[in-house]
C-alpha atoms as one frame of an Amber mdcrd trajectory, in Angstrom:
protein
   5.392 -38.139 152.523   5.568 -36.509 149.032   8.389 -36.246 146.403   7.651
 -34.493 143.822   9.863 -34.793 140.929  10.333 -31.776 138.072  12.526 -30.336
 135.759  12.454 -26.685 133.994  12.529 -28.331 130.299  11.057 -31.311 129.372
  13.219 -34.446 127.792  15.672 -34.266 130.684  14.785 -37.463 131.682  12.185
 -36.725 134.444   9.823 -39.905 134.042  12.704 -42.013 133.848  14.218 -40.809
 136.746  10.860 -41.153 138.723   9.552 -44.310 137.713  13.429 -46.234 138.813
  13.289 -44.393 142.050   9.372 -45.179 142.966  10.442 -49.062 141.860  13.741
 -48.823 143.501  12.182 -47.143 146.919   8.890 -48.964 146.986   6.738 -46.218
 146.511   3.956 -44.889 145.293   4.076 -43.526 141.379   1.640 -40.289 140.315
   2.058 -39.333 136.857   0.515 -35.652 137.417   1.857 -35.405 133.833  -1.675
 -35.552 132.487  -1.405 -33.880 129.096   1.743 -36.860 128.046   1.642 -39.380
 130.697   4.053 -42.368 130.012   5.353 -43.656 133.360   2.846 -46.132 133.029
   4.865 -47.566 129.818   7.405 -48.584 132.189   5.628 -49.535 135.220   3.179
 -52.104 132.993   0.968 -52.080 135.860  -2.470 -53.898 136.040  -5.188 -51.391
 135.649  -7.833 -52.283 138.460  -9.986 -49.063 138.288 -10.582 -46.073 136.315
 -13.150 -43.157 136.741 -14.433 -40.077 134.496 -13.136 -36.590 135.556 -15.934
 -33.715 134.905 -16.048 -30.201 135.274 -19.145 -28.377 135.825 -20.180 -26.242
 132.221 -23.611 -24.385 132.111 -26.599 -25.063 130.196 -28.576 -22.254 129.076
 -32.355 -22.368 128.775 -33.478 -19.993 126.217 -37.345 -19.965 127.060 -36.331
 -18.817 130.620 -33.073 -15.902 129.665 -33.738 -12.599 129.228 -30.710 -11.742
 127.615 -29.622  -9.305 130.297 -26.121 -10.601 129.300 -24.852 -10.665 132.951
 -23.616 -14.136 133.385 -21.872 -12.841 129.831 -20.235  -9.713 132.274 -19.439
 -11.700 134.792 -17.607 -14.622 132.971 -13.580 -14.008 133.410 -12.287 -16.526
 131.055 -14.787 -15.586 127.975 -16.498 -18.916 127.752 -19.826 -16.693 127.630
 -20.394 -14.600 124.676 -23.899 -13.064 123.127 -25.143 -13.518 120.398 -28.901
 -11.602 118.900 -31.066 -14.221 120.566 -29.247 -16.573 122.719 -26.451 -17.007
 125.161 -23.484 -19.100 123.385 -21.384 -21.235 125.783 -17.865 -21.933 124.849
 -17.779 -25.321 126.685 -13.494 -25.804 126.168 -13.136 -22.071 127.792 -15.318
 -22.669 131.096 -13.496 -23.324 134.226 -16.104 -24.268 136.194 -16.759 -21.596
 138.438 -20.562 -21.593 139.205 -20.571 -17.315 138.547 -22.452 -17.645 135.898
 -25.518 -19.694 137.567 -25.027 -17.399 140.241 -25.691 -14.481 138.925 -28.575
 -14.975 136.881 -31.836 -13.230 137.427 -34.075 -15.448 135.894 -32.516 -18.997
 136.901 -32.217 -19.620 133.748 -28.245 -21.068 133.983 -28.021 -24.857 135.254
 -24.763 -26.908 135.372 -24.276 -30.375 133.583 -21.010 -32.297 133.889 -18.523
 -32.633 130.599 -16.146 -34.853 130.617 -12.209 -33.660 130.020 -10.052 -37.058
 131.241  -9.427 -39.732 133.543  -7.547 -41.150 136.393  -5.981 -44.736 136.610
  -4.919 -46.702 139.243  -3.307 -50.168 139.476  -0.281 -52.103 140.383   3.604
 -52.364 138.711   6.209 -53.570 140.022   5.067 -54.510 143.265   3.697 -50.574
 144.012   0.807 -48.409 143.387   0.607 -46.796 140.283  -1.724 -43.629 139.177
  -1.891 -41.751 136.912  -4.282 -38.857 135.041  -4.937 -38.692 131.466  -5.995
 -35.708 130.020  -8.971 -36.083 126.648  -7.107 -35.026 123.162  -8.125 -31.747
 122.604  -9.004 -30.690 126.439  -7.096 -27.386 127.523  -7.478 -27.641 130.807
  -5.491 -30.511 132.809  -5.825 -28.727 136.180  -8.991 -30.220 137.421  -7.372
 -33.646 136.707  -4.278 -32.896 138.561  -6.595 -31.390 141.707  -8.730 -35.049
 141.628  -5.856 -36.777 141.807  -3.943 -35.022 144.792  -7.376 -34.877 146.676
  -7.031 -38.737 146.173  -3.827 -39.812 146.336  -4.333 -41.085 149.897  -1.770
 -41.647 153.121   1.534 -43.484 152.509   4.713 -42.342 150.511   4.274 -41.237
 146.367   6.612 -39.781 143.890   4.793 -37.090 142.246   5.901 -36.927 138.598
   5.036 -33.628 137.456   4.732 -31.758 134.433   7.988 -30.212 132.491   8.416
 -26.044 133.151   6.783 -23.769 135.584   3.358 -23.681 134.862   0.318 -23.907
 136.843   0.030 -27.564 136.549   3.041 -27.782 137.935   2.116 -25.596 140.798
  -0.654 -27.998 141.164   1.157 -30.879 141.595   3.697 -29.661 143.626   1.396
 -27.838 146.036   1.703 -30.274 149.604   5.116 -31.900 148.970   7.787 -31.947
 151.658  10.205 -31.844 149.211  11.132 -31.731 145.142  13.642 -33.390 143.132
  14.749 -31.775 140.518  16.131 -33.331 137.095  18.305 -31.764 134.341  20.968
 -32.435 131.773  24.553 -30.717 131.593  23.349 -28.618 128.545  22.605 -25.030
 128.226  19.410 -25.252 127.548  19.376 -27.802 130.594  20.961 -25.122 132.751
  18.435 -22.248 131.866  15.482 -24.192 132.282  16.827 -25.624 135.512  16.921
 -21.922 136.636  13.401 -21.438 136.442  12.583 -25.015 138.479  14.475 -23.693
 141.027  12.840 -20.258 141.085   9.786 -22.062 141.570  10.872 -24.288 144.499
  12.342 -21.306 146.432   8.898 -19.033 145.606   7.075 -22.599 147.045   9.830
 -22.516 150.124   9.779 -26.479 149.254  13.393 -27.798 149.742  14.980 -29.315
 146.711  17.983 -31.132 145.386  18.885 -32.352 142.132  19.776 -35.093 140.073
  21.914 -34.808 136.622  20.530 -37.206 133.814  23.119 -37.935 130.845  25.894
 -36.450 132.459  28.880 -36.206 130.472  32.378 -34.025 129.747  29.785 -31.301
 130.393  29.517 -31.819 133.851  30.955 -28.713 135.530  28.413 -26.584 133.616
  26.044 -28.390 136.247  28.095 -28.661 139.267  29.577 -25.187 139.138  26.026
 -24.194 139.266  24.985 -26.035 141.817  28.285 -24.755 144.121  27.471 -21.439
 143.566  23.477 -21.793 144.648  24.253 -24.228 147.606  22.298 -26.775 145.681
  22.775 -30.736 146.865  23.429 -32.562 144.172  22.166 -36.158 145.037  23.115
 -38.268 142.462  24.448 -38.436 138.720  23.183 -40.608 135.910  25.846 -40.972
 133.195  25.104 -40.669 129.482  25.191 -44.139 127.536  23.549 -45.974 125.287
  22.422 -49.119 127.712  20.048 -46.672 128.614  18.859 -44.906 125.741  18.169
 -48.621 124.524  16.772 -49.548 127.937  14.564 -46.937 127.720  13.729 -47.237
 123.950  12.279 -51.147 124.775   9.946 -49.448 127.941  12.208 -51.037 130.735
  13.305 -49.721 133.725  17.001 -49.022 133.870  17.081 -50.807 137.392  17.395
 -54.155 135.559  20.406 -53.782 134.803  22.322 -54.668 138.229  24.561 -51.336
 137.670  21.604 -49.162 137.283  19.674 -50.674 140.245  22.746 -50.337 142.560
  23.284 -46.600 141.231  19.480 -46.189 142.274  20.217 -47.428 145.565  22.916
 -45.137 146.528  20.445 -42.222 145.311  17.426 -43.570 147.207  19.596 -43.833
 150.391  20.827 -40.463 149.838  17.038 -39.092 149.491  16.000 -40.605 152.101
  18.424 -39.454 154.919  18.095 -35.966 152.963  14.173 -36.057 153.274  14.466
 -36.923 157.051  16.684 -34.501 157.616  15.216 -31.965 155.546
């Protein structure tokens, strides 16, 4: 089983929120958030192996190209471009696609592997813990987030994902059986949570939501979620035990009114999820 947890705008609380529940539920934690991962900062877990995440860049031999420019025609994301006398590669723009080898006449494209990030794996609070870390600089965190769902092997995980709607989130969302979504009673919070919900329904993944830092606001949430037929599974109020909980890298669930809150909301999940 797969949870994946999401929110339209980022800062709503989403890590927190996923790294309580994993602990709380005994799960499995992914931090798909590859370009800021920080789950880990709460998890502390014991890093027991780490490997290099490549993509596939070509390597052009000048004494064999003859310039016929095609594996420059045939490149869709521009990482080929010609220059008087040689083929330039724009290693940061390749996706990896193998047309450009492909299509060469001479055989004069080869492959070699670059690296762009890592994944992590070890053990926190008495569950699995994984996580992808994209290199400073590196555009692309897709490949990282496709390594680490080929690999996340059988059992339950919480799938932290990305803030927004993009195509890492896509990624990591892609094979759940169901998404949790996180906002805050805001406007901002509201719009945003629009769009995560767009994408769950386009996905046909079934959702509910928790609110993070509820306060007088509420109904801006709740009205919302009345009129969409949205479950609302739990509420996490707005104080500042847990601004200061969170501030020190510790999980809200030490404090025995936090861990019993997280309880009601894992039970609820779970009989939601089987149901579901």
């Amino acid at each position: 089983m797969q949870i994946s947890v999401l929110s339209g705008k980022g800062g709503t609380g989403k890590t927190t929120i996923a790294v309580n529940l994993a602990a709380t539920m005994g799960w499995r934690y992914v931090d798909c958030d590859v370009e800021e991962p920080n789950g880990f900062i709460f998890l502390k877990p014991q890093i027991s192996a780490a490997q290099e995440v490549t993509i596939p860049v070509p390597k052009i031999d000048r004494a064999t190209c003859s310039l016929c420019r095609k594996c420059v025609d045939v490149c869709q994301f521009h990482a080929l471009g010609m220059a008087k006398d040689r083929v330039l590669v724009f290693e940061k723009l390749c996706h990896g696609c193998g047309a450009c080898a492909l299509v060469c006449p001479a055989g004069a494209v080869s492959e070699q592997a670059r690296g762009i990030g890592k994944i992590e794996r070890g053990t926190g609070q008495g569950i699995g813990c994984v996580q992808g870390v994209l290199n400073v600089g590196e555009p692309m965190a897709g490949p990282i987030i496709r390594d680490i769902k080929k690999e996340i092997g059988p059992g339950n995980s919480l799938i932290d994902c990305s803030p927004g709607s993009s195509c890492n989130v896509v990624k990591a969302i892609e094979g759940s059986q169901y998404a949790l979504l996180v906002t805050e009673p805001t406007e901002f919070g509201l719009h945003d949570l629009k769009i995560a919900v767009g994408l769950a329904r386009k996905m046909a993944i079934p959702f509910g939501l928790i609110m993070n830092r509820a306060d007088k606001y509420n109904d801006l949430i709740t009205d919302y979620c009345r009129t969409e037929g949205i479950s609302l599974l739990g509420v996490i109020p707005f104080e500042k035990k847990a601004a200061k909980m969170y501030a020190e890298g510790r999980l809200l669930i030490e404090d025995q009114r936090y861990w019993i809150l997280f309880q009601e909301i894992a039970g609820i999940l779970r009989e939601v999820v089987r149901c579901s």
